[in-house]
Residue, then its C-alpha position, 0 to 999 in steps of 0.5 A: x500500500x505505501x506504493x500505491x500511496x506514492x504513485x497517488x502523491x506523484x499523480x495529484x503533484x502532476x494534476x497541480x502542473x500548469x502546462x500545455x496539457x492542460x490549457x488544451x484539454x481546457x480548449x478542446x472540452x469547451x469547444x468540442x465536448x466529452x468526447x472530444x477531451x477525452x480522445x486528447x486524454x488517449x493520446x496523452x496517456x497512451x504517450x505516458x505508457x511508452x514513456x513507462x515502458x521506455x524507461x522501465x526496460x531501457x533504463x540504461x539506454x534511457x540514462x545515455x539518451x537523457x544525459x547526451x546534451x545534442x537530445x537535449x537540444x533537439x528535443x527543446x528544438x522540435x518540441x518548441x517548433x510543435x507548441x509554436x505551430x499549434x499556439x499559432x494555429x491556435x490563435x489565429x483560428x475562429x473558435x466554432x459558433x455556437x448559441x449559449x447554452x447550445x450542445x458542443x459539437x466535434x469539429x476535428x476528427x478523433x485521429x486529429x484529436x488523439x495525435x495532438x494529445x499524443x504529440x503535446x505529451x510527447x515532444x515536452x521534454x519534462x515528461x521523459x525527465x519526470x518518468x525517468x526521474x521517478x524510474x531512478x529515485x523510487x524504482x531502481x533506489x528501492x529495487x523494485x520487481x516487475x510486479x511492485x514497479x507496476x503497482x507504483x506506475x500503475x497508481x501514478x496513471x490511475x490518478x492521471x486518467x481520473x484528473x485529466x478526465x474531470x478537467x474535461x468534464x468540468x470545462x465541458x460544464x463550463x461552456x454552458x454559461x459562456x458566449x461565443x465570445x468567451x469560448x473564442x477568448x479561450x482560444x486565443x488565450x491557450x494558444x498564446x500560452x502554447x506559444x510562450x511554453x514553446x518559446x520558454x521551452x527553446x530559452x531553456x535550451x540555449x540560454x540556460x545551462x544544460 
C-alpha cells in the first residue's frame, strides 16, 4: 500500500502542473465536448505508457539518451517548433459558433484529436525527465520487481486518467454559461500560452545551462 500511496502523491503533484496539457484539454472540452477531451486524454496517456515502458526496460539506454546534451537540444528544438505551430494555429483560428447554452459539437476528427494529445505529451521534454526521474529515485533506489514497479506506475496513471478526465468534464460544464465570445477568448488565450511554453521551452535550451 505505501506504493500505491506514492504513485497517488506523484499523480495529484502532476494534476497541480500548469502546462500545455492542460490549457488544451481546457480548449478542446469547451469547444468540442466529452468526447472530444477525452480522445486528447488517449493520446496523452497512451504517450505516458511508452514513456513507462521506455524507461522501465531501457533504463540504461534511457540514462545515455537523457544525459547526451545534442537530445537535449533537439528535443527543446522540435518540441518548441510543435507548441509554436499549434499556439499559432491556435490563435489565429475562429473558435466554432455556437448559441449559449447550445450542445458542443466535434469539429476535428478523433485521429486529429488523439495525435495532438499524443504529440503535446510527447515532444515536452519534462515528461521523459519526470518518468525517468521517478524510474531512478523510487524504482531502481528501492529495487523494485516487475510486479511492485507496476503497482507504483500503475497508481501514478490511475490518478492521471481520473484528473485529466474531470478537467474535461468540468470545462465541458463550463461552456454552458459562456458566449461565443468567451469560448473564442479561450482560444486565443491557450494558444498564446502554447506559444510562450514553446518559446520558454527553446530559452531553456540555449540560454540556460544544460
Amino acid at each position: 500500500m505505501d506504493l500505491v500511496w506514492e504513485g497517488i502523491k506523484l499523480g495529484i503533484v502532476l494534476t497541480f502542473l500548469i502546462g500545455p496539457i492542460f490549457f488544451t484539454l481546457i480548449q478542446t472540452g469547451v469547444e468540442e465536448g466529452l468526447k472530444a477531451g477525452l480522445t486528447v486524454c488517449t493520446g496523452i496517456w497512451i504517450s505516458d505508457f511508452l514513456y513507462i515502458a521506455f524507461v522501465y526496460f531501457g533504463v540504461s539506454y534511457a540514462a545515455e539518451i537523457i544525459e547526451n546534451q545534442s537530445f537535449t537540444v533537439w528535443t527543446g528544438i522540435i518540441g518548441s517548433i510543435i507548441l509554436i505551430a499549434f499556439g499559432i494555429g491556435t490563435v489565429f483560428s475562429k473558435a466554432p459558433f455556437f448559441e449559449k447554452g447550445q450542445e458542443t459539437k466535434r469539429y476535428n476528427s478523433y485521429i486529429t484529436l488523439w495525435l495532438k494529445g499524443f504529440l503535446i505529451n510527447t515532444i515536452n521534454p519534462f515528461t521523459v525527465f519526470f518518468w525517468f526521474s521517478v524510474m531512478s529515485t523510487v524504482v531502481l533506489a528501492q529495487d523494485l520487481s516487475l510486479q511492485e514497479a507496476m503497482l507504483f506506475f500503475g497508481s501514478i496513471m490511475f490518478v492521471i486518467i481520473i484528473t485529466d478526465s474531470l478537467k474535461v468534464i468540468l470545462s465541458k460544464k463550463i461552456r454552458k454559461f459562456l458566449k461565443p465570445i468567451h469560448v473564442q477568448w479561450v482560444r486565443k488565450v491557450t494558444g498564446v500560452l502554447l506559444v510562450l511554453f514553446g518559446i520558454a521551452l527553446v530559452l531553456r535550451v540555449f540560454v540556460l545551462p544544460v
